[in-house]
N, C-alpha and C positions, 0 to 999 in steps of 0.2 A: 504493500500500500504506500510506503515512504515512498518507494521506487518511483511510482507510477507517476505522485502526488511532486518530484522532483522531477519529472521527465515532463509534463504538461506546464510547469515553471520553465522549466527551460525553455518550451516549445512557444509559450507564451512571448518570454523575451524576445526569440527570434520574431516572429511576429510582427510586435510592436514597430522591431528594427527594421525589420524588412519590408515587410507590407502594409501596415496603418498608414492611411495618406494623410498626415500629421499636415499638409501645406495646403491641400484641398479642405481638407475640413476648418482649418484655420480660417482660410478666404471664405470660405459659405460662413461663419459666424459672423464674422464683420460685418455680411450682407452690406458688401461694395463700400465698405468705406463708413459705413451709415453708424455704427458700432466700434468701442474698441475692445479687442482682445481682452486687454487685461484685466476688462470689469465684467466677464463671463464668467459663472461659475462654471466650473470642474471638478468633480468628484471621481474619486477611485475605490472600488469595492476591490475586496483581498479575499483569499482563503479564508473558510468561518466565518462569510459573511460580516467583514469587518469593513471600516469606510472611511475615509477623508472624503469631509465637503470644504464648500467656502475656499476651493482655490482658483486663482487665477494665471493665468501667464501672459506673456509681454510678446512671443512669439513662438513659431512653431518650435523651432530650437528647445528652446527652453521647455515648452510643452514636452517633446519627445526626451529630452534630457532627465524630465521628471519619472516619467514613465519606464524607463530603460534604469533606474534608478532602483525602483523599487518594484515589488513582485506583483504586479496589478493584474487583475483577471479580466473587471469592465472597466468600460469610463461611463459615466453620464454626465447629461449637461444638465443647469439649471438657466437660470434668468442671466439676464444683465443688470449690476448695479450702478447707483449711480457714482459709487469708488468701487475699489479695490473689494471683492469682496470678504476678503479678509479682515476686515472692519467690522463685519457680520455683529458681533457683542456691543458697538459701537450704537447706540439709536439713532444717529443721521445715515447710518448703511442701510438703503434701500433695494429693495428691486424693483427696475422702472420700466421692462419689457423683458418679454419671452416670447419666444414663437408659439402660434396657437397649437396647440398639440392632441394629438387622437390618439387611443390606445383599443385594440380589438383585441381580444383574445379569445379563444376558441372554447373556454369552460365555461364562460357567460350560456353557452345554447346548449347545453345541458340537456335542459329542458326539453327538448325538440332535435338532437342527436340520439339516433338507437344505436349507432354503428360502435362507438366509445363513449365514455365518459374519462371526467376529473382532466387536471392537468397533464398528466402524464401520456394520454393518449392521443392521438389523432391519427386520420386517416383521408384518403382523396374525396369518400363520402361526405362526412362532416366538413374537412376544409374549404367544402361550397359555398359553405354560410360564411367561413371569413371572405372569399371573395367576392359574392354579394352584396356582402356592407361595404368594402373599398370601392364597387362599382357606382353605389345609393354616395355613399358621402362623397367621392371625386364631382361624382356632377352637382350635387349639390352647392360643393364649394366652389365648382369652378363657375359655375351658370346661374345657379340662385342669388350667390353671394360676390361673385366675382372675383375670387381669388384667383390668383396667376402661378403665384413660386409655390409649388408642393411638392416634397420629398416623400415618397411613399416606401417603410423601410421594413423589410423581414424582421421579428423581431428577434430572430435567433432559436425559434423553440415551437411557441403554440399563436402568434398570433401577427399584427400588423402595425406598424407606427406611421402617424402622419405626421409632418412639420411642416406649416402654414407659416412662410416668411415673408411675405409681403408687408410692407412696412405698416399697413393699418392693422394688420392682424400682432403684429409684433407690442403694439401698444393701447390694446384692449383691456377696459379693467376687468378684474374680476367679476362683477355682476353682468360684463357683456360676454366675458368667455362662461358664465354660468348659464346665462340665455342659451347660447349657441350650444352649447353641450344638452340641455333640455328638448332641445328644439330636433335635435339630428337623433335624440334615443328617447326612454322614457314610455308611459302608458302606453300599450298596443292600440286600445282605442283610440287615442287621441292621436295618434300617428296614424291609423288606419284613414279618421277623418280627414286630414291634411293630404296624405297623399294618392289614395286611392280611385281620386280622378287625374290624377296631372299626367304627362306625358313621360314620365320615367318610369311612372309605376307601369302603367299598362304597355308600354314599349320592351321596358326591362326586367322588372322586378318581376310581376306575375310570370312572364314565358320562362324567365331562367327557373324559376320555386318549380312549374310542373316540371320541365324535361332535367331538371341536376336533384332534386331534392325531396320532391313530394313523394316517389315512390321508392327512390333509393333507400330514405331513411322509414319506409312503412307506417307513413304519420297515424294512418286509421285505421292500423293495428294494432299498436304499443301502447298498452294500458297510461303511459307515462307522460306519453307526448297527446293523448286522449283527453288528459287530465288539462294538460296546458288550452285544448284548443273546444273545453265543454265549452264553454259559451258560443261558439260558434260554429261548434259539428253536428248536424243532425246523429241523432243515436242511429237509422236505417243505415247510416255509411258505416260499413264494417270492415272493407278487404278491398285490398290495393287493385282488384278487377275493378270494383266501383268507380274508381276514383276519376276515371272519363266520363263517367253520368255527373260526376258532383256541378251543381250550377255555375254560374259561370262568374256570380255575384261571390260565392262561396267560397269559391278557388280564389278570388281577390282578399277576401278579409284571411285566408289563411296565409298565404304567403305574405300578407304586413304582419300578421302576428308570427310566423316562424321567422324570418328572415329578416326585419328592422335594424338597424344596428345596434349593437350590445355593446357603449363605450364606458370604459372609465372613467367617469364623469368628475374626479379629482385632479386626474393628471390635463382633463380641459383647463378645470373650472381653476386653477390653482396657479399663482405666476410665481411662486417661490418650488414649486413643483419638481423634480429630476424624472428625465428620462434615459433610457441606455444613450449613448453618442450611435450614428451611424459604424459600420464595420466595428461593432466592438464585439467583443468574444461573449458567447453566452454557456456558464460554466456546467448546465444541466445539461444540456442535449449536443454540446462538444460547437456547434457551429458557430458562424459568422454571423453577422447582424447585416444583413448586405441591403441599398437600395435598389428594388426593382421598377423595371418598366412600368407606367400604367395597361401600356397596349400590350401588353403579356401576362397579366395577371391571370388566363384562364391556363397557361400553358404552366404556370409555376404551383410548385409543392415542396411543403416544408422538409420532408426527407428526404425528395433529391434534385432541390434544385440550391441549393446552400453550400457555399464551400465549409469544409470542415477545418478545425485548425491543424488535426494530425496531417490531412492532407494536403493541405498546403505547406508543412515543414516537409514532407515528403519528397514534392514535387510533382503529384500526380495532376499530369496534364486536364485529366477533367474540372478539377479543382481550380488551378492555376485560370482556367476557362473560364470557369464562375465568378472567380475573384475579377477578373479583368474586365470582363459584360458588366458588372456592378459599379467598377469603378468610369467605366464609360458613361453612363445613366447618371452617376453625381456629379462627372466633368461637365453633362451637357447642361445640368441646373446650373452651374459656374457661371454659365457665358447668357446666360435667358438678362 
């Protein structure tokens, strides 16, 4: 176990050294100049779940200097203050923006997954429903609301990260990043209401829920997902032949109530908040934290579309592959 536990340390080091893009992720914090580095927080989780928050750095140098320093397994980001946030104890050390931020994960639909449950599992069936909600909340933000810079990031495990940089989104208070996280999750009903005439529901949401979801997961079978959807399933619907009779009104209110987004409405609603950093290591399920394509999201899967970190110290070319497609997709948000 020591072995192993010093062999993924090492593998780690290398890593940081060799493939963390320490001067791309630098340049996207700044967002063009707009920000400075050195009043970002930065935080490092260790072994045993251990952590430094409240740091900052002056540049990438320094940033990787830290890192390569000490045995760090993540990094996450927080806000931008208005000093150094190492002032933190200080009560004129504020936070004065953050990027608007989404978090999906895949245990939230529980509920309305038969194929797995808990965090520990997931599989092509279920992972429908995170790509679902990345498809519901991109258009949203980008057409509803009109956001432009989105980083849509694997989270390394069960689930999907957004970072909304656009400089109005950067400086929203808390009661408008509470709105807006209220607004994208929350009551099935009241999200049924809202969205169940507009053009993405019946474009996108309803046709992908019947052909990826409704019978994959056997919704009008499983005693469990039955429970979730009494209010709205006829008790005569009982078996997944049915489920081409179910009305057409029916088949609408089921798939806003399976498929709505399920977000963590802290890491929106919250500007002192930490998320993983893009490409940072996630120590459960061995992989990268990589940003993907939006226009690829049906092709992508948490088990094998991720580089791994053994495989990348390795050098296995499929890995090396993934790593480099990902890092192409943050260079292209660089130049927007």
């Amino acid at each position: 176990m020591a072995a192993t536990a010093k062999t993924k340390e090492i593998n780690l080091k290398t890593y940081y050294q060799r493939f963390f893009p320490f001067v791309q992720l630098c340049q996207w914090l700044t967002h063009h100049g707009a920000y400075s580095l050195d009043t970002k927080e930065i935080a490092f989780w260790f072994s045993g779940d251990q952590f430094t928050r409240f740091q900052s750095f002056a540049s990438p140098d320094e940033f990787k200097l830290a890192v390569k320093s000490k045995s760090v397994e993540r990094i996450e980001i927080g806000p931008y203050y208005n000093v150094s946030p190492s002032y933190h104890r200080n009560l004129s050390c504020v936070p004065i923006a953050r990027e608007f931020t989404i978090d999906i994960d895949i245990n939230e639909y529980d509920n309305v997954r038969n194929c797995c449950s808990g965090a520990e599992n997931i599989c092509s069936k279920c992972w429908a429903y995170v790509v679902i909600a990345v498809k519901i909340l991109n258009h949203l933000l980008r057409y509803q609301f009109g956001f432009k810079s989105l980083l849509w990031v694997f989270s390394g495990r069960r689930g999907m990260h957004c970072w909304v940089s656009d400089d109005v989104a950067l400086k929203l208070n808390r009661d408008t990043r509470a709105s807006l996280a209220k607004y994208f999750s929350g009551d099935p009903e009241i999200i049924y209401q809202r969205f169940s005439r507009v053009d993405i529901h019946l474009s996108l949401v309803q046709p992908y829920f019947v052909s990826h979801i409704a019978e994959t997961q056997n919704l009008l079978e499983c005693p469990k997902t039955r429970d979730h959807l009494a209010s709205v399933v006829d008790p005569s619907l009982t078996s997944v032949d049915s489920f081409s009779k179910v009305p057409l009104g029916l088949v609408s209110k089921m798939s806003i109530y399976c498929t709505y987004p399920r977000i963590d409405v802290p890491v929106s609603q919250q500007i002192n908040h930490l998320l993983k950093s893009p490409f940072s290591f996630h120590p459960k399920s061995g992989l990268i934290s990589i940003p993907i394509d939006i226009e690829e999201i049906d092709s992508f899967h948490p088990l094998n579309s991720a580089p791994s970190l053994s495989g990348l110290i390795l050098g296995h070319p499929e890995d090396i592959e993934k790593f480099e497609r990902a890092l192409q997709v943050f260079n292209r948000l660089l130049v927007q």
